[in-house]
PDB file with one MODEL, atoms N, CA, C and O in Angstrom:
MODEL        1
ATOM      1  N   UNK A   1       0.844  -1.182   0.000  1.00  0.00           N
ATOM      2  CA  UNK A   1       0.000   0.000   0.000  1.00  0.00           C
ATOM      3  C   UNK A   1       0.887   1.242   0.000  1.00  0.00           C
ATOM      4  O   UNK A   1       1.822   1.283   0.800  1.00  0.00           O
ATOM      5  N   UNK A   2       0.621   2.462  -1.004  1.00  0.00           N
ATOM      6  CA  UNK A   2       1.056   3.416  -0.626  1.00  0.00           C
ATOM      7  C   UNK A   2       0.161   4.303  -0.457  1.00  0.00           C
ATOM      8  O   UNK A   2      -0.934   4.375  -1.014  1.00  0.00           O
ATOM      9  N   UNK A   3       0.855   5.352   0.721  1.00  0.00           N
ATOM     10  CA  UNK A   3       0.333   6.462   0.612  1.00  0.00           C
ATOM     11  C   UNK A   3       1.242   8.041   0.100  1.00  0.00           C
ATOM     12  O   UNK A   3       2.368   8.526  -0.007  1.00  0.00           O
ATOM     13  N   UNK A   4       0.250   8.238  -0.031  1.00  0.00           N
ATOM     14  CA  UNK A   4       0.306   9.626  -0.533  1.00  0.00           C
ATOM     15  C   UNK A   4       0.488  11.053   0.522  1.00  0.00           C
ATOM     16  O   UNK A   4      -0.166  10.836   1.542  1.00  0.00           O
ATOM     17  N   UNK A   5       0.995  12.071   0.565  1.00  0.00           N
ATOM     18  CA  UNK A   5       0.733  13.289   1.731  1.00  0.00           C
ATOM     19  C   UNK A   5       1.197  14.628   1.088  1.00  0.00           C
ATOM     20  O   UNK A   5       0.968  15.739   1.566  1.00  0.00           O
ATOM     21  N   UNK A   6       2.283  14.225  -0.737  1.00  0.00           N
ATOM     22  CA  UNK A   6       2.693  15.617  -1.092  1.00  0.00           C
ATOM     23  C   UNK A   6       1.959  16.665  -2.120  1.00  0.00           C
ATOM     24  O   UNK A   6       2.048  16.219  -3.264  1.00  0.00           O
ATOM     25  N   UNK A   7       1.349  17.762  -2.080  1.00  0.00           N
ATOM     26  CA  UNK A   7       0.882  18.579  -2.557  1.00  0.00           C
ATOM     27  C   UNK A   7       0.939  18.116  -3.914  1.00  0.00           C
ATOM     28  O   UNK A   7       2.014  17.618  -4.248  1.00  0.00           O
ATOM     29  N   UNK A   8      -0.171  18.179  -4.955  1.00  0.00           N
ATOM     30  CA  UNK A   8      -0.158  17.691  -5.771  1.00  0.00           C
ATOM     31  C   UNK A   8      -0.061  16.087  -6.356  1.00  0.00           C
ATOM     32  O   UNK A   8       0.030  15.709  -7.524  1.00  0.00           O
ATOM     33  N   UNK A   9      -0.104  15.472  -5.383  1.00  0.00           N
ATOM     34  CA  UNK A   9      -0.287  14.212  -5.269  1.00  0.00           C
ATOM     35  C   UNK A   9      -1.993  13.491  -5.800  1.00  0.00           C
ATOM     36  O   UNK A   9      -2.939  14.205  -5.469  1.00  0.00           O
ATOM     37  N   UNK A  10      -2.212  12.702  -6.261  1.00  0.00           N
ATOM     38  CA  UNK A  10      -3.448  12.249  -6.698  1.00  0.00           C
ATOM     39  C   UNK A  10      -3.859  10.741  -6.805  1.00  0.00           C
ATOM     40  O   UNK A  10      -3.133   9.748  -6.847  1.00  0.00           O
ATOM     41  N   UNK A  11      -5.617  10.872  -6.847  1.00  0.00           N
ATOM     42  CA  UNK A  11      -5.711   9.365  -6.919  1.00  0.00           C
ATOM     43  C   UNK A  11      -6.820   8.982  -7.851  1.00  0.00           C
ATOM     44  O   UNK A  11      -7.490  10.010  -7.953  1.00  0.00           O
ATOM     45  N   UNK A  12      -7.326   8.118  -8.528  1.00  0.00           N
ATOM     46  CA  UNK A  12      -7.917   7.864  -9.391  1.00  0.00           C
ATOM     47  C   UNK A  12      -8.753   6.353  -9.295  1.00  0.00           C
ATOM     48  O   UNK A  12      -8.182   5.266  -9.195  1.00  0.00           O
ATOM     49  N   UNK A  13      -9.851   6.503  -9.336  1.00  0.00           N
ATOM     50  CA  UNK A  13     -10.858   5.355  -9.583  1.00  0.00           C
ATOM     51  C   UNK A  13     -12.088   5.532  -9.569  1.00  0.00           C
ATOM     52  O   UNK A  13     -12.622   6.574  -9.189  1.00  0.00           O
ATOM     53  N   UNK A  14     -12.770   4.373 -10.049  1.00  0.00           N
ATOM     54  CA  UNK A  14     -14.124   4.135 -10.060  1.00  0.00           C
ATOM     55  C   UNK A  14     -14.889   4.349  -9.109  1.00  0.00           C
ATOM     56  O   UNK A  14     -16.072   4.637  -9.291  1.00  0.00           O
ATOM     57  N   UNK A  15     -14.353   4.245  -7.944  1.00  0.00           N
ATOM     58  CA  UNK A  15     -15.132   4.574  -6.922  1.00  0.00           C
ATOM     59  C   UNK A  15     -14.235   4.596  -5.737  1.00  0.00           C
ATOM     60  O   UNK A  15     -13.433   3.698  -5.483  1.00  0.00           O
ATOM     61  N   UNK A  16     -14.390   5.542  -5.108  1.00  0.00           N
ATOM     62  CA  UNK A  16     -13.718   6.276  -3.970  1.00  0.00           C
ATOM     63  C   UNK A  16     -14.117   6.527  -2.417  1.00  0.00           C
ATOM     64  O   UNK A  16     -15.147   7.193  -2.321  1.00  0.00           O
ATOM     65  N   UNK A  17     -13.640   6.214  -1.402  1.00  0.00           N
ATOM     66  CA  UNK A  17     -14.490   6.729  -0.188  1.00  0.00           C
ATOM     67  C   UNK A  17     -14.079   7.771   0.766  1.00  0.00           C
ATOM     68  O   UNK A  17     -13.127   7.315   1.400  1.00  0.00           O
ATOM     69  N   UNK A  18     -14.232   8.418   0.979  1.00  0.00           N
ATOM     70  CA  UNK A  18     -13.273   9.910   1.409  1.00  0.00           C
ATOM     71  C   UNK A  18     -14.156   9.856   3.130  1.00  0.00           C
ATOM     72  O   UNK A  18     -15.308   9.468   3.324  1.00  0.00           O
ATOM     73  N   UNK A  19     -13.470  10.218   3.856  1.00  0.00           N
ATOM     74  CA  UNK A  19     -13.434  10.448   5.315  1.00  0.00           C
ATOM     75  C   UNK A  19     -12.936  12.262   5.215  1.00  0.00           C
ATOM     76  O   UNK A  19     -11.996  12.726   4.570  1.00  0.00           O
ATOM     77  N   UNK A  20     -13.622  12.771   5.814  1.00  0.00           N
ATOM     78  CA  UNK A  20     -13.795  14.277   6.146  1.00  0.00           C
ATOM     79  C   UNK A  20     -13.778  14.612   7.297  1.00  0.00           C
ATOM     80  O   UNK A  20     -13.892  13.821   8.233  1.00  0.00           O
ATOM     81  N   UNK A  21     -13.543  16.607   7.474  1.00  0.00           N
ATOM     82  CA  UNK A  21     -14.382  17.152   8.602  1.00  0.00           C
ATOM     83  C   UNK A  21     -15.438  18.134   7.501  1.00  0.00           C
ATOM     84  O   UNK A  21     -16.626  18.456   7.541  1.00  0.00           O
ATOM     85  N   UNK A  22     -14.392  18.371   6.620  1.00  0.00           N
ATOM     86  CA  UNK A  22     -15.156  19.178   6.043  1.00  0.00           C
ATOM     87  C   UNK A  22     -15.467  19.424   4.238  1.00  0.00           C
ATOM     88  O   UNK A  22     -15.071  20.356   3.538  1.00  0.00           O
ATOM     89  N   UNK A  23     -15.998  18.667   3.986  1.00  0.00           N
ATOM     90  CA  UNK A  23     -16.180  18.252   2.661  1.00  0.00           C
ATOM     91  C   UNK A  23     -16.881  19.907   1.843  1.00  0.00           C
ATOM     92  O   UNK A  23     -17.854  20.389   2.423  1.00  0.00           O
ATOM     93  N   UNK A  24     -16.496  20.453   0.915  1.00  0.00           N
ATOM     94  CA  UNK A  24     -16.616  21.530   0.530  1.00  0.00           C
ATOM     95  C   UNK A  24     -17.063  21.651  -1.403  1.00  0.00           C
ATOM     96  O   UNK A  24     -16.289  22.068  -2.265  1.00  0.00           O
ATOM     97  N   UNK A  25     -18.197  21.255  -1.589  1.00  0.00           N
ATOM     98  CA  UNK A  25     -18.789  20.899  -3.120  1.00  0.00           C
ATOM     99  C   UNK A  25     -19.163  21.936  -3.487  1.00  0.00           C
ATOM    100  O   UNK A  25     -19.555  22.647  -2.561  1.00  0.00           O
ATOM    101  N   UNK A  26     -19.257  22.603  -4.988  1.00  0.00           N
ATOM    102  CA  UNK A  26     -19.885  23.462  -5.405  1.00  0.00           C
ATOM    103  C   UNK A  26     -21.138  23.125  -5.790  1.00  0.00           C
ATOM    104  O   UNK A  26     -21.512  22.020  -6.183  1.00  0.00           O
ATOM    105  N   UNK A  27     -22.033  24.522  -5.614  1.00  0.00           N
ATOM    106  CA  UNK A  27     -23.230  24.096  -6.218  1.00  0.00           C
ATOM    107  C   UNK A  27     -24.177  23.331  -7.236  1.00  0.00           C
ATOM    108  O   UNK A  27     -25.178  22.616  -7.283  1.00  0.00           O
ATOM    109  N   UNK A  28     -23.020  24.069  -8.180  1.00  0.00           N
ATOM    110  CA  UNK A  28     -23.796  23.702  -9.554  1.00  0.00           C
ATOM    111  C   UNK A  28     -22.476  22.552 -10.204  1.00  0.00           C
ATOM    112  O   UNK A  28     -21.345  22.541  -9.719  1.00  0.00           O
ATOM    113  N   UNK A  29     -22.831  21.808 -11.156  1.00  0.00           N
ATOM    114  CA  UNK A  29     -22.803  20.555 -11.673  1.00  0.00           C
ATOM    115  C   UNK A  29     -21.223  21.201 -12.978  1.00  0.00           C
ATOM    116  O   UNK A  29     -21.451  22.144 -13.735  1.00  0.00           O
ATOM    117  N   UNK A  30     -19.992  20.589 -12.978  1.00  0.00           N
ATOM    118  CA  UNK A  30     -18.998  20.864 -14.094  1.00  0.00           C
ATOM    119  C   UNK A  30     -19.308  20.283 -15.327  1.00  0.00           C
ATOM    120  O   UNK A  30     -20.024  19.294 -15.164  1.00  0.00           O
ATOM    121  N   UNK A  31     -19.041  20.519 -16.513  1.00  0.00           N
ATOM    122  CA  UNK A  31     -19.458  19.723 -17.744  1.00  0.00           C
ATOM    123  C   UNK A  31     -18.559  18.388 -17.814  1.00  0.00           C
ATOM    124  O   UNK A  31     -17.594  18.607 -17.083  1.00  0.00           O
ATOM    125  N   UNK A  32     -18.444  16.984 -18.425  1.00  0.00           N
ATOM    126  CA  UNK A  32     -18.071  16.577 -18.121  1.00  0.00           C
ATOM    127  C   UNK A  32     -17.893  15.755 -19.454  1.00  0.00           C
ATOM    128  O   UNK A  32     -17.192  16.386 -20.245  1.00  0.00           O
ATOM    129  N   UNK A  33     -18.192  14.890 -19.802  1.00  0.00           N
ATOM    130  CA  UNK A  33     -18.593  14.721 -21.391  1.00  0.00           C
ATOM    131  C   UNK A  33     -19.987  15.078 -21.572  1.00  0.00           C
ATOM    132  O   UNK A  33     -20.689  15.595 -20.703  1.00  0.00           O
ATOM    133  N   UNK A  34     -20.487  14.661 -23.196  1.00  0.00           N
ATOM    134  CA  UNK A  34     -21.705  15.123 -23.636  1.00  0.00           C
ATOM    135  C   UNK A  34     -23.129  14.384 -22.783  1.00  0.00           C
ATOM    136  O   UNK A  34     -24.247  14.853 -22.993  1.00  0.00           O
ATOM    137  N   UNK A  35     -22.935  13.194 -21.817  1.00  0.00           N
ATOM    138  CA  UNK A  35     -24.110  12.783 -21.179  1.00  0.00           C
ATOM    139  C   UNK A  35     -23.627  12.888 -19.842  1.00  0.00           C
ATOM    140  O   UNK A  35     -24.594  12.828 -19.082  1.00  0.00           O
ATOM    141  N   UNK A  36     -22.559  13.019 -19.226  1.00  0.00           N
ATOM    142  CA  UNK A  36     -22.186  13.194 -17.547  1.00  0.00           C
ATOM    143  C   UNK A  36     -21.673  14.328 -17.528  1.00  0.00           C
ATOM    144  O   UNK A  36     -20.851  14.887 -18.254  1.00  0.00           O
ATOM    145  N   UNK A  37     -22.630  14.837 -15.988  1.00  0.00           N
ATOM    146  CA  UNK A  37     -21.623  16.178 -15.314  1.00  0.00           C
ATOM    147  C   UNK A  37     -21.085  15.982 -14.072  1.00  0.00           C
ATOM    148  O   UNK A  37     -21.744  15.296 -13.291  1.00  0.00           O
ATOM    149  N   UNK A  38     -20.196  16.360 -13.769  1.00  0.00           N
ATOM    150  CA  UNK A  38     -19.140  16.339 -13.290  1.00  0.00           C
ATOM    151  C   UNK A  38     -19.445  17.373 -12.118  1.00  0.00           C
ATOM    152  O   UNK A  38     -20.034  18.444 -12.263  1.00  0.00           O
ATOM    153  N   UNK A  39     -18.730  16.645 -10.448  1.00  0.00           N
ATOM    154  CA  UNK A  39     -18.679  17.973  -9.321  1.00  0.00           C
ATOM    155  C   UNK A  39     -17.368  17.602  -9.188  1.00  0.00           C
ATOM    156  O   UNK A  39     -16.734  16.592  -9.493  1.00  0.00           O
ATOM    157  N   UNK A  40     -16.925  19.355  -8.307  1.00  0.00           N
ATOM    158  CA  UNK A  40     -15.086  19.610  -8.373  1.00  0.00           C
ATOM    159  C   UNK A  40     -15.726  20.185  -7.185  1.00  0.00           C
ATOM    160  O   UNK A  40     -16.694  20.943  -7.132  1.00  0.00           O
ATOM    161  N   UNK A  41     -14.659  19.446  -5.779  1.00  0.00           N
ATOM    162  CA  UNK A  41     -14.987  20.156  -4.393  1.00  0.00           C
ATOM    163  C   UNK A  41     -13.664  20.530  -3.981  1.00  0.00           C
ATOM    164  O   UNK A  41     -12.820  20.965  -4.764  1.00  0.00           O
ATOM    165  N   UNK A  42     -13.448  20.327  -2.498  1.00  0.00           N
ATOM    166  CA  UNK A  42     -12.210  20.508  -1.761  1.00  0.00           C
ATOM    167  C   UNK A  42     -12.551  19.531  -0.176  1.00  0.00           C
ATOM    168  O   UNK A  42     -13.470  19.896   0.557  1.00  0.00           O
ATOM    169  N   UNK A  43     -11.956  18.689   0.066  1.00  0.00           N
ATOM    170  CA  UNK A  43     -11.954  18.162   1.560  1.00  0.00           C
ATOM    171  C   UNK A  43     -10.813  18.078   2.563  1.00  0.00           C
ATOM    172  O   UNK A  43      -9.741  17.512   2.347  1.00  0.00           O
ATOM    173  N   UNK A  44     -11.112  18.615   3.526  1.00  0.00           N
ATOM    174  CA  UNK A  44     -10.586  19.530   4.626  1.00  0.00           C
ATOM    175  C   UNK A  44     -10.301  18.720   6.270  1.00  0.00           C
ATOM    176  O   UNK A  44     -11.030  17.843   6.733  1.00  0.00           O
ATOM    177  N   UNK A  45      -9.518  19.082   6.694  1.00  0.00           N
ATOM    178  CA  UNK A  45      -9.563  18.314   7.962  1.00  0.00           C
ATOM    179  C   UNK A  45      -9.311  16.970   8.262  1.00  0.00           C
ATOM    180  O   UNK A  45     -10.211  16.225   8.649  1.00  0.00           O
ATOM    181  N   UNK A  46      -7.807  16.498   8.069  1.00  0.00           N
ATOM    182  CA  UNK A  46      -7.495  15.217   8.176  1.00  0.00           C
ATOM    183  C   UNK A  46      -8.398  14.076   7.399  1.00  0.00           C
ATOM    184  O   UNK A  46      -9.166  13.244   7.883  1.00  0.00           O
ATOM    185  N   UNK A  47      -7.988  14.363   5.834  1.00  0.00           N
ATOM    186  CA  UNK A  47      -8.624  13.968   4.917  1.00  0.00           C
ATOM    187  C   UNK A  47      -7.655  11.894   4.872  1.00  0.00           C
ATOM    188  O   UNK A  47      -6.505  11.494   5.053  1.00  0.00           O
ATOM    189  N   UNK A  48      -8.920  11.261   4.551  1.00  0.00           N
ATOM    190  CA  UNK A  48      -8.399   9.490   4.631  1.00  0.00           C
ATOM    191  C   UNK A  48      -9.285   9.185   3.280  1.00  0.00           C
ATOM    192  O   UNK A  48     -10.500   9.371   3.220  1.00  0.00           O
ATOM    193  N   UNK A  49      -8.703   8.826   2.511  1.00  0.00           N
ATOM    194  CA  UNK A  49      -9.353   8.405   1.230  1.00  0.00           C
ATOM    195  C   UNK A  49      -8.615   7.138   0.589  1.00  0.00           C
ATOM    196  O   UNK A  49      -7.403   6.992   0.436  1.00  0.00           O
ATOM    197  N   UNK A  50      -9.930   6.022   0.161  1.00  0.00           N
ATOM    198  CA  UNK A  50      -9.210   4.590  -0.203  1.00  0.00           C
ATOM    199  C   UNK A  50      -9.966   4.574  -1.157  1.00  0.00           C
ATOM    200  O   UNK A  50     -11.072   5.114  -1.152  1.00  0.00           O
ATOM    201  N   UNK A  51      -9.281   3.706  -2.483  1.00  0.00           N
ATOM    202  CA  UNK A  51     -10.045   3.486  -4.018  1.00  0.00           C
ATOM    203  C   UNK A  51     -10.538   1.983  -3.938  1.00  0.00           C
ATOM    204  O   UNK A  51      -9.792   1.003  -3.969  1.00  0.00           O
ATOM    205  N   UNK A  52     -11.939   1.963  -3.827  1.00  0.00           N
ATOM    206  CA  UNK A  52     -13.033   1.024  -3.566  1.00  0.00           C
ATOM    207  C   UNK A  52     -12.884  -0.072  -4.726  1.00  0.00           C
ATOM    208  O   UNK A  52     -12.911  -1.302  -4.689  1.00  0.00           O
ATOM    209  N   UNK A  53     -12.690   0.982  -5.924  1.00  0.00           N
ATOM    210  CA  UNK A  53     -12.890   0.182  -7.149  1.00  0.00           C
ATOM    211  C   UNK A  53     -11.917   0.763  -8.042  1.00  0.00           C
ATOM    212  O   UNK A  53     -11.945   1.994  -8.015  1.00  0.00           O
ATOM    213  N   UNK A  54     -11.029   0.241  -8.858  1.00  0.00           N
ATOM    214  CA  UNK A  54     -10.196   0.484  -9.289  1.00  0.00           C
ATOM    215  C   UNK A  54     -10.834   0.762 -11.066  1.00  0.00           C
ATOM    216  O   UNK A  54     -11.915   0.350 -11.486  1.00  0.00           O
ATOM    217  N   UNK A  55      -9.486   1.805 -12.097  1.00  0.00           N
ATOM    218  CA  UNK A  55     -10.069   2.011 -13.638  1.00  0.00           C
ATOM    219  C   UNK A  55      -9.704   0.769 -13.810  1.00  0.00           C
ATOM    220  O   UNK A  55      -8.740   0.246 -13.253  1.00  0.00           O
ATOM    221  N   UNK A  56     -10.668   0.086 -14.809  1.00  0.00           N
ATOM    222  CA  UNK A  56     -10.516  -0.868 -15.804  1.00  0.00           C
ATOM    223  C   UNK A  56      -9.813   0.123 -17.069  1.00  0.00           C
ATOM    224  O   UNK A  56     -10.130   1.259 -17.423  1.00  0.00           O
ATOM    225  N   UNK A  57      -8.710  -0.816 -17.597  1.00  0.00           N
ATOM    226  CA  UNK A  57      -8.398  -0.084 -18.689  1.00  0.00           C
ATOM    227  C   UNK A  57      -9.360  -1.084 -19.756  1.00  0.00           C
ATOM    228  O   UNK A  57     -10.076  -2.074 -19.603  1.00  0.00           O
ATOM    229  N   UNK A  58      -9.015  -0.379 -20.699  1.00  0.00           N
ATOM    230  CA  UNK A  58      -9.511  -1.059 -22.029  1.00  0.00           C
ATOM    231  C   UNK A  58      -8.727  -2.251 -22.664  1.00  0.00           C
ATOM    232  O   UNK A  58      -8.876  -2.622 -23.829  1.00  0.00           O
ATOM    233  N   UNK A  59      -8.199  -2.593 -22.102  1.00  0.00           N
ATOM    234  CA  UNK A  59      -6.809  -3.734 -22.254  1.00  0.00           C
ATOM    235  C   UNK A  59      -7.405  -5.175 -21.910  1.00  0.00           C
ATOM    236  O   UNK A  59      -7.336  -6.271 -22.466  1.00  0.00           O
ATOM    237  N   UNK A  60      -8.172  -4.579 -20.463  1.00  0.00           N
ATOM    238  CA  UNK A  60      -8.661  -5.627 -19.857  1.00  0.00           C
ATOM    239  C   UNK A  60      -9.828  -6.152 -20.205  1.00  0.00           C
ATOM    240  O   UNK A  60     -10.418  -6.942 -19.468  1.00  0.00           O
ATOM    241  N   UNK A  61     -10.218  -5.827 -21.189  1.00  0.00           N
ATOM    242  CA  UNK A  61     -12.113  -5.824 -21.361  1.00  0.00           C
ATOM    243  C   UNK A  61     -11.717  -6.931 -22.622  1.00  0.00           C
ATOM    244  O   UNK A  61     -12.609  -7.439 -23.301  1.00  0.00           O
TER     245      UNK A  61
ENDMDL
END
């Protein structure tokens, strides 16, 4: 397992579970492709986040 802690650091998957104090979403909805929109937040306060479900590439299909 690694973790992560340096600025600009990132994580990526299908599904994600984030532990908060303070989870911070914008209102309205980002464009995202032509049938999904997309939210862009910020989470705050001894943030713990694990990837539930990992990308399938197209390799694997």
């Amino acid at each position: 397992m690694v973790t992560l802690f340096n600025k600009g650091d990132g994580i990526k998957g299908e599904k994600i579970t984030v532990q908060c104090r303070k989870p911070n979403f914008g209102k309205r909805p980002i464009s995202g492709t032509s049938r999904h929109k997309l939210q862009r937040g910020s989470l705050e306060g001894s943030v713990y986040c694990v990837i539930d479900k990992p990308i399938r590439s197209k390799k694997e299909n």
